[in-house]
BANUKE-60717 format. One record per residue (C-alpha): residue in one letter; z, x, y; residue number from 1. Coordinates in nm, 4 decimals, decimal comma, always signed. Layout:
<nodes>
<resn A c3 Z c1 X c2 Y resi NUM>;
...
</nodes>
This chain:
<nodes>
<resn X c3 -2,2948 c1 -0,0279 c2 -2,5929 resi 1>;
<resn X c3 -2,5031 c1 +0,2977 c2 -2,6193 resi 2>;
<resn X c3 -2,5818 c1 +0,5163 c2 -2,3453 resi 3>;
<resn X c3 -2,9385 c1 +0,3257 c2 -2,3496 resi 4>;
<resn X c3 -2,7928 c1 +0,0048 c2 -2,2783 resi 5>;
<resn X c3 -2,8132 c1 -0,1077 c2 -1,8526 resi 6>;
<resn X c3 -2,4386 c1 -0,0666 c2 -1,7185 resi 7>;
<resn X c3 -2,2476 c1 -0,3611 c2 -1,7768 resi 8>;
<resn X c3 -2,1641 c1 -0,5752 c2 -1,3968 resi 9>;
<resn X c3 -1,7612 c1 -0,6480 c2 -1,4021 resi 10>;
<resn X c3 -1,6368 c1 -0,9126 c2 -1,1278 resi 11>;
<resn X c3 -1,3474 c1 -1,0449 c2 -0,9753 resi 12>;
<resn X c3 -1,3982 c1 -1,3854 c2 -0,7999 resi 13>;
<resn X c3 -1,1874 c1 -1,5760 c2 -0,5930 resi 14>;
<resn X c3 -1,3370 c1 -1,9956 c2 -0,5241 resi 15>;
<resn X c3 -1,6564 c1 -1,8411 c2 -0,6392 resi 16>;
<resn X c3 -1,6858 c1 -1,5557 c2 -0,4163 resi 17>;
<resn X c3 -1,6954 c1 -1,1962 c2 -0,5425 resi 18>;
<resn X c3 -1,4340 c1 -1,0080 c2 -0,3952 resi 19>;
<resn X c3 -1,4458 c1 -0,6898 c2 -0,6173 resi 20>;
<resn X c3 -1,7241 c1 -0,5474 c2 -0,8843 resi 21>;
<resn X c3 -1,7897 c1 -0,2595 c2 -1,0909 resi 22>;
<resn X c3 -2,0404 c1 -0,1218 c2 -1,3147 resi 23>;
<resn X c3 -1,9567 c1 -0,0039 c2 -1,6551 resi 24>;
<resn X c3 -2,1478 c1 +0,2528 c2 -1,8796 resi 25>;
<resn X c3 -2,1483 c1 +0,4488 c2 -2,2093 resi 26>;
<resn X c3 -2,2143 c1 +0,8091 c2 -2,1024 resi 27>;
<resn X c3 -2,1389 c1 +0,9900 c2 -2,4120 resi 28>;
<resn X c3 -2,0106 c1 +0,9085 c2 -2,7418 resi 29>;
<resn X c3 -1,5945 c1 +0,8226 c2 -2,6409 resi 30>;
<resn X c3 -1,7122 c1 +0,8497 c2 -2,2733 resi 31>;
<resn X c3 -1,7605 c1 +0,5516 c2 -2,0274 resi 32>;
<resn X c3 -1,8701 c1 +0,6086 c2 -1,6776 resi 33>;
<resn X c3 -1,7657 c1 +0,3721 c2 -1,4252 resi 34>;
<resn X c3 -1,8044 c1 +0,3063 c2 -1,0688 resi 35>;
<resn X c3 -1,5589 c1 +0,0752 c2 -0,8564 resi 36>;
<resn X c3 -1,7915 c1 -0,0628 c2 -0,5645 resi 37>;
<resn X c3 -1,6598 c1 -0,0974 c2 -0,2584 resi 38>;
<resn X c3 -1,6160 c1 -0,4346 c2 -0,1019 resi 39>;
<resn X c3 -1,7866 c1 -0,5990 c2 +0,1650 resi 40>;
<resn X c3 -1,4558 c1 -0,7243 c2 +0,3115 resi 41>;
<resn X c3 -1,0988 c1 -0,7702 c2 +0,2714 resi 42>;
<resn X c3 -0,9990 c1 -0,9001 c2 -0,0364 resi 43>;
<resn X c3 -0,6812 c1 -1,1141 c2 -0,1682 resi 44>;
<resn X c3 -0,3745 c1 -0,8710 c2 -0,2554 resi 45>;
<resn X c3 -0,4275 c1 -0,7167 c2 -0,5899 resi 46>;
<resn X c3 -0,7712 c1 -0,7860 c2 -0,6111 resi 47>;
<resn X c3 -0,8559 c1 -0,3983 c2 -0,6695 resi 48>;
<resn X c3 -0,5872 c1 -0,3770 c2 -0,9168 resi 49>;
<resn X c3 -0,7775 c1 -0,6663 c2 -1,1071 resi 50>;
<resn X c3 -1,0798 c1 -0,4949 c2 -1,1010 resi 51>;
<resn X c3 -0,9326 c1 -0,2510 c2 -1,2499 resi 52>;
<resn X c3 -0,7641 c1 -0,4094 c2 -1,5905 resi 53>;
<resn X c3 -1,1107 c1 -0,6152 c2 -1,5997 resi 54>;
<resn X c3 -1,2719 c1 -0,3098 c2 -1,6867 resi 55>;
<resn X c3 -0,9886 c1 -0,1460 c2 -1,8969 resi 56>;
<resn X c3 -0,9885 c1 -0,4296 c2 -2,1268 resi 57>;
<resn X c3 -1,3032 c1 -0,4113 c2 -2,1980 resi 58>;
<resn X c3 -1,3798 c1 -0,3796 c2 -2,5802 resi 59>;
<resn X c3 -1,6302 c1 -0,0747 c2 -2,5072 resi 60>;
<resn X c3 -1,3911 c1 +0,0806 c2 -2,2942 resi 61>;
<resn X c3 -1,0917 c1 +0,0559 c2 -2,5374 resi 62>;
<resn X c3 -1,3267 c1 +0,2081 c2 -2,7856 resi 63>;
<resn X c3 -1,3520 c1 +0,5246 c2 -2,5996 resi 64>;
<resn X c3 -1,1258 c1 +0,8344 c2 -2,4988 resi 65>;
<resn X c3 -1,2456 c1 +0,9288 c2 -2,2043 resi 66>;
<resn X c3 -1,3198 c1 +0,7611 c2 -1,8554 resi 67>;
<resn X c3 -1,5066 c1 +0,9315 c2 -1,5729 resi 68>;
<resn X c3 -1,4510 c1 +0,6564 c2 -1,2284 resi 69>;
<resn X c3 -1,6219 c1 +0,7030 c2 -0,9266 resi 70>;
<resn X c3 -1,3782 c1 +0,5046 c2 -0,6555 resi 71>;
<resn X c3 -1,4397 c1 +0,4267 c2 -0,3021 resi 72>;
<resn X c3 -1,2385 c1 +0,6748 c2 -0,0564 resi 73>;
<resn X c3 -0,9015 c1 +0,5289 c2 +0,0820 resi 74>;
<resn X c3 -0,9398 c1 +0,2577 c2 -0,2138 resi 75>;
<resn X c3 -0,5439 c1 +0,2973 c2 -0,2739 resi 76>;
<resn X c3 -0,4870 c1 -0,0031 c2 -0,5495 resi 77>;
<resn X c3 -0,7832 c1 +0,0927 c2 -0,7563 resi 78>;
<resn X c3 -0,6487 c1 +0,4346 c2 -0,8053 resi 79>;
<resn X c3 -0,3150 c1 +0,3420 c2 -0,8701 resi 80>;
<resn X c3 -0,3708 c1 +0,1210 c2 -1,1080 resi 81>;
<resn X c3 -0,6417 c1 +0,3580 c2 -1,2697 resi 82>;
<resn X c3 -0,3427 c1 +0,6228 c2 -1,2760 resi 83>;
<resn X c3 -0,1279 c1 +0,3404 c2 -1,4352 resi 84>;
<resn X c3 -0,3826 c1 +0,2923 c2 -1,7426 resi 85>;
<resn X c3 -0,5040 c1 +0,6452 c2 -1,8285 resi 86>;
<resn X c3 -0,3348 c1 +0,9634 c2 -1,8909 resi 87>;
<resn X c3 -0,3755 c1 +1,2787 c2 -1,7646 resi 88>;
<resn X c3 -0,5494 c1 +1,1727 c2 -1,4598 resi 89>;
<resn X c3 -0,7183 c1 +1,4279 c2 -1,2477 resi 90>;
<resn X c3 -0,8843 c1 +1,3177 c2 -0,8950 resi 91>;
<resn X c3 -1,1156 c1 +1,5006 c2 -0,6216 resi 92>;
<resn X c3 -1,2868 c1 +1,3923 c2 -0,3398 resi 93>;
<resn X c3 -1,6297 c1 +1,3652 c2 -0,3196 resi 94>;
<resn X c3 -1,7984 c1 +1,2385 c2 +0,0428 resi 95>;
<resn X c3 -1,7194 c1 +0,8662 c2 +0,0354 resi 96>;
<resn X c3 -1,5432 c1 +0,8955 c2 -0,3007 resi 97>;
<resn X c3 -1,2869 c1 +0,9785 c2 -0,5232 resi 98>;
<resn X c3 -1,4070 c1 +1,0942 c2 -0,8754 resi 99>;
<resn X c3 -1,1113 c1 +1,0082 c2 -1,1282 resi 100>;
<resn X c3 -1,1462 c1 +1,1691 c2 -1,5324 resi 101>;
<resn X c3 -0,8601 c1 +1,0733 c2 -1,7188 resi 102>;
<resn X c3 -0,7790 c1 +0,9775 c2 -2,0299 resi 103>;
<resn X c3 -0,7579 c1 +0,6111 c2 -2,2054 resi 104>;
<resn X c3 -0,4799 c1 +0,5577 c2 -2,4549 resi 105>;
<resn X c3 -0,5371 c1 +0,4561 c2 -2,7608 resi 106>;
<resn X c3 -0,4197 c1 +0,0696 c2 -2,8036 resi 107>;
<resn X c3 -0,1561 c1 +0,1814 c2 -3,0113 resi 108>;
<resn X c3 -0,0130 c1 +0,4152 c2 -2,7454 resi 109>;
<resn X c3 -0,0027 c1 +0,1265 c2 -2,4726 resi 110>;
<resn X c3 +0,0336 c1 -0,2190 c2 -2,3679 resi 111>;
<resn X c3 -0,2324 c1 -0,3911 c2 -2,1110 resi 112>;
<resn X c3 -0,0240 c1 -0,2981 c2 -1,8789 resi 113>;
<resn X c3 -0,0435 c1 +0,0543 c2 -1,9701 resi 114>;
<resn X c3 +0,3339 c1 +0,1239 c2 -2,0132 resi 115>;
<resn X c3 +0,4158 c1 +0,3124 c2 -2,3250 resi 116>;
<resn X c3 +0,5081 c1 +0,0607 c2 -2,6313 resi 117>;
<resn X c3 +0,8579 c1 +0,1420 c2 -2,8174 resi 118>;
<resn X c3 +0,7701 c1 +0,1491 c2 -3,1515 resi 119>;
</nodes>
């Protein structure tokens, strides 16, 4: 994905319904941008959290070094679990939003689950 490309549309679905979506972009060369929409209702219990690993896993996103997230405010699971799978994770407000830049471990530094690996 270059920084030309659209933004790639992530989902989470539950019996066909989307419950939680993001959009995923290349901003600069080991930089994705990536915004967390806010859903249109409540969603099943770790449904955020989902969203989340959907876009961490992401081939493009493992590529890179750096992630720049624009979160909904109050959005409590998606920025926990961001904190869980980047490093050095700074956050600041921003009117409706939280605006996360962290770092993304290299896939030799960290499991999908983000905890450190032992060997």
């Amino acid at each position: 994905m270059t920084s030309d490309d659209k933004p790639r549309r992530v989902e989470v679905r539950d019996d066909n319904q989307t419950v939680a979506a993001a959009e995923v972009a290349e901003h600069a060369e080991g930089t994705i941008r990536t915004s967390l929409l806010p859903s249109s209702g409540p969603a099943p219990p770790g449904t955020r959290a989902d969203l989340v690993d959907a876009v961490m896993d992401l081939p493009e996103v493992q590529a890179s070094s750096r992630l720049e997230a624009t979160v909904p405010l109050g959005d409590a699971g998606s920025l926990e679990r961001l904190r869980e799978r980047t490093e050095d994770t700074v956050t600041r407000p921003a009117g409706s939003t939280v605006l996360v830049d962290a770092d993304i471990p290299s896939t030799d530094d960290a499991d999908p689950g983000g905890e450190a690996s032992d060997a």
